[in-house]
C-alpha positions in Angstrom: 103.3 28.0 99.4 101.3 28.5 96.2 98.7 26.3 97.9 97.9 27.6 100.8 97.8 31.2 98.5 95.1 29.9 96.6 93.6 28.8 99.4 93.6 32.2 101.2 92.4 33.4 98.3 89.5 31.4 98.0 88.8 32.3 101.5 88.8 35.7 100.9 86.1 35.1 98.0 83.9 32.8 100.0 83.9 35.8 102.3 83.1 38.3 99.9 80.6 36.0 98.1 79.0 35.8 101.3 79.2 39.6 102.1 77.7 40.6 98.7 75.0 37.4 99.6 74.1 39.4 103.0 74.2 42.5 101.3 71.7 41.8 98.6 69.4 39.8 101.4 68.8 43.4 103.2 69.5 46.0 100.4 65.9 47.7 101.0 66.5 47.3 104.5 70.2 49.2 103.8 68.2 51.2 101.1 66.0 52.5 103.9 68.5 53.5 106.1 70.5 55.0 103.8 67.5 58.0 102.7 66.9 58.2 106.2 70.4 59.3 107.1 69.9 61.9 103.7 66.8 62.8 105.3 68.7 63.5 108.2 71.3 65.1 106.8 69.2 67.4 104.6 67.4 68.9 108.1 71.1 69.7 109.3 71.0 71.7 106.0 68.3 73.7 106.5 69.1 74.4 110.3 72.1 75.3 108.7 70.2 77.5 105.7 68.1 79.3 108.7 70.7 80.1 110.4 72.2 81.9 107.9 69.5 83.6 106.4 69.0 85.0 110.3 72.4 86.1 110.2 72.4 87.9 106.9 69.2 89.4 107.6 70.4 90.8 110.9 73.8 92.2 108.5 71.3 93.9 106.2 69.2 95.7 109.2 72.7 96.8 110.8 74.0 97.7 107.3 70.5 99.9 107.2 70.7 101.2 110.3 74.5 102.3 109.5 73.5 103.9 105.9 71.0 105.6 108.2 73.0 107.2 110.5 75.6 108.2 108.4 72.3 110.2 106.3 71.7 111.6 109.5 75.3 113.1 110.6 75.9 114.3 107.3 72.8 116.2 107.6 74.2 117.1 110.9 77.9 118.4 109.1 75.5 120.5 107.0 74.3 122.8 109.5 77.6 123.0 111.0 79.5 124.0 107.5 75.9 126.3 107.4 76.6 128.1 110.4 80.3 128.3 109.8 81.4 126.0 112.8 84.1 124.1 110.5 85.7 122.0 113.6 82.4 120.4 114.6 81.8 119.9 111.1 85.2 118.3 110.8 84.4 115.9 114.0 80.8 115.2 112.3 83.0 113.7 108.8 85.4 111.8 111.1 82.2 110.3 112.7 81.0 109.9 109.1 83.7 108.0 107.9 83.5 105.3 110.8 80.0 104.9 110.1 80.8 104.4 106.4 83.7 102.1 107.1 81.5 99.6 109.6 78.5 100.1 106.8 81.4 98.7 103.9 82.2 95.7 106.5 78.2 95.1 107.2 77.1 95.5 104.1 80.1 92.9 102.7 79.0 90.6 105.6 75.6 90.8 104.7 76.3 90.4 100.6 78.2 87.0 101.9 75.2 85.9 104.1 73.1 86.4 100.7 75.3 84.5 98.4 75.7 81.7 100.7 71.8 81.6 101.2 71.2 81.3 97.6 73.7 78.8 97.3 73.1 76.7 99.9 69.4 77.3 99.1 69.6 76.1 95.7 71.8 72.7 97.2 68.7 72.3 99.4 66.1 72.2 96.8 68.6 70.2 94.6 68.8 67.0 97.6 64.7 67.3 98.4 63.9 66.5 94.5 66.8 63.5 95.0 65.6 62.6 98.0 61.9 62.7 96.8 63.0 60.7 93.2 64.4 58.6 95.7 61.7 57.6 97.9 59.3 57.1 94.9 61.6 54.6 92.9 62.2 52.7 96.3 58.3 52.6 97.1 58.3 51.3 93.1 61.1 48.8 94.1 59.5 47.1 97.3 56.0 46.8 95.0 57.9 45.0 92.7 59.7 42.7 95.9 56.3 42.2 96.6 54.8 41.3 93.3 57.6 39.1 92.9 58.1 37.2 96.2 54.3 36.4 95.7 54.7 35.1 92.3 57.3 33.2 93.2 55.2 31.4 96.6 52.1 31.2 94.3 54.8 29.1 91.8 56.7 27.3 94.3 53.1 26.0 95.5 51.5 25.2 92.1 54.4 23.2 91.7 54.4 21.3 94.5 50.9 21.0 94.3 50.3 19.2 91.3 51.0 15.6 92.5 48.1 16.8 95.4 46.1 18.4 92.5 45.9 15.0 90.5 45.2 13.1 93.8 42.4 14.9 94.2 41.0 14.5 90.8 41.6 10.8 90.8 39.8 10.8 93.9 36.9 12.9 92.6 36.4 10.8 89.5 36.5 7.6 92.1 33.4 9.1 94.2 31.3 10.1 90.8 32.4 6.8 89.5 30.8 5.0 92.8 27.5 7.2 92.9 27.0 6.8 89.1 27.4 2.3 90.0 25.0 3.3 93.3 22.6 4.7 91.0 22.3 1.9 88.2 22.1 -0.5 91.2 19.1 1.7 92.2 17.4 1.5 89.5 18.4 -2.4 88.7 16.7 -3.4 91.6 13.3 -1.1 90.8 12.9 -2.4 87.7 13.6 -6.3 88.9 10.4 -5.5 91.6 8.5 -4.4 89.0 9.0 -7.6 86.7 9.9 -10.2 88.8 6.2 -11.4 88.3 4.8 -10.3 85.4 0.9 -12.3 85.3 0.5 -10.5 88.7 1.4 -7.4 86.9 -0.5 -8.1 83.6 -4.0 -8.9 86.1 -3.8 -5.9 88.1 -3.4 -3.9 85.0 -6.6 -6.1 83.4 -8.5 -5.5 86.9 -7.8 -1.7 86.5 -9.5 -2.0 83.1 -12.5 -3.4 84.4 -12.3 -6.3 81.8 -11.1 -9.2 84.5 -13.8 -9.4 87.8 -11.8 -8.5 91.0 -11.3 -11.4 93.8 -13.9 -14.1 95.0 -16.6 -12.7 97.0 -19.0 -14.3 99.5 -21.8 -13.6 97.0 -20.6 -14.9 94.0 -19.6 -18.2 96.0 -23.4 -18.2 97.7 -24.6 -17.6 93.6 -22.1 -20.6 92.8 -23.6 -23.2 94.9 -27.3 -21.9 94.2 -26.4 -23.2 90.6 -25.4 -26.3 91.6 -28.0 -27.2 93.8 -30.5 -26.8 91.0 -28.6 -29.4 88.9 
C-alpha cells in the first residue's frame, strides 16, 4: 500500500512538473491573453462609467428642473397669500411640498450617481496605468525572449561549428600550401631554361656587346676562300 502511494504521488508530480513545463513554454502566449481579457474587462468598465455618468446627469437636470418649479409655485403661493386667497395658497404649499419631496429623492439619486462616477472613475484610471505598466514590461519581456533565444542559436551554432570552422582552415592552409609549391615549381623550371646552357647564354650576351661577330655569312666564307687561293 505504501508503494503504490508513492507511486501515485510521483504521478501526480510528473503531472505537475509537466503542467508547470507547459505553462512556462507559452507564458507570453498566457501573458497575452491575460491583458487582453483586462483590456476587455476595462471597456465593460467604462460602458459601465458612461452609463452612469448619463444617469446622474439626467438626476441632476430632473433635480433642476424640480428646484425650478418649486421656485416657481412658491412665487405662485405669494400672490395668492397677496391677494388674500389663503386656500389656493394652501393647495399651492401642498404642491410645494411634493415638489420638494421628489427634488430630496432626485437630488439623493443624483449625489449617488456622482459618488459612484468618481469612484468608479478613479478605479478606471487606476487599471489603464496597470494595464499600460503592463503592456510596456511585457513588450520589455518578449525583447528580452528575443535577445535571448538568438543568443542562444548564435551559441548553439558556434558550438557546433567549430569542428566545421577548423576544417575549413585546414583546408585553407592545404590550398595556400599547394599554390605556394605551384609557384616555386614555376619559377624552378624558369630559372633551369634559362641555365640549362650557359655558353649559348654567355655568346648571345657577347653578340649583344658587339665584341663576338654574329653567324657565318656568305661573304665572309667567299673572303675565306679568296685567302686561300692566294696561298
Amino acid at each position: 500500500m505504501n508503494v503504490w502511494s508513492k507511486l501515485l504521488t510521483a504521478l501526480r508530480g510528473g503531472a505537475n512538473e509537466a503542467g508547470e513545463a507547459l505553462v512556462d513554454s507559452q507564458a507570453l502566449r498566457i501573458l497575452d491573453q491575460e491583458i487582453r481579457d483586462a483590456d476587455q474587462e476595462l471597456r465593460k468598465s467604462k460602458e459601465a462609467l458612461a452609463e452612469i455618468m448619463a444617469r446622474q446627469k439626467l438626476a441632476a437636470e430632473r433635480a433642476d428642473s424640480s428646484a425650478a418649479k418649486v421656485a416657481e409655485y412658491e412665487s405662485y403661493a405669494l400672490k395668492a397669500l397677496e391677494s388674500g386667497n389663503e386656500q389656493l395658497a394652501q393647495e399651492v404649499a401642498q404642491k410645494i411640498a411634493n415638489l420638494e419631496n421628489d427634488l430630496a429623492i432626485e437630488r439623493e439619486q443624483a449625489d449617488g450617481f456622482a459618488a459612484s462616477v468618481a469612484q468608479l472613475r478613479k478605479a478606471v484610471t487606476q487599471a489603464e496605468g496597470n494595464i499600460k505598466h503592463l503592456k510596456q514590461q511585457v513588450d520589455t519581456v518578449k525583447a528580452t525572449e528575443s535577445v535571448q533565444k538568438a543568443q542562444q542559436a548564435v551559441a548553439q551554432r558556434y558550438g557546433g561549428s567549430q569542428s566545421k570552422l577548423h576544417t575549413a582552415v585546414e583546408s585553407l592552409e592545404r590550398i595556400k600550401q599547394k599554390q605556394a609549391e605551384r609557384a616555386a615549381k614555376m619559377e624552378a623550371a624558369a630559372e633551369l631554361a634559362s641555365t640549362s646552357n650557359p655558353d649559348d647564354a654567355l655568346d648571345a650576351k657577347l653578340r649583344e656587346a658587339g665584341i663576338v661577330a654574329g653567324g657565318t655569312s656568305a661573304d665572309s666564307v667567299l673572303a675565306r676562300l679568296k685567302d686561300r687561293s692566294k696561298s
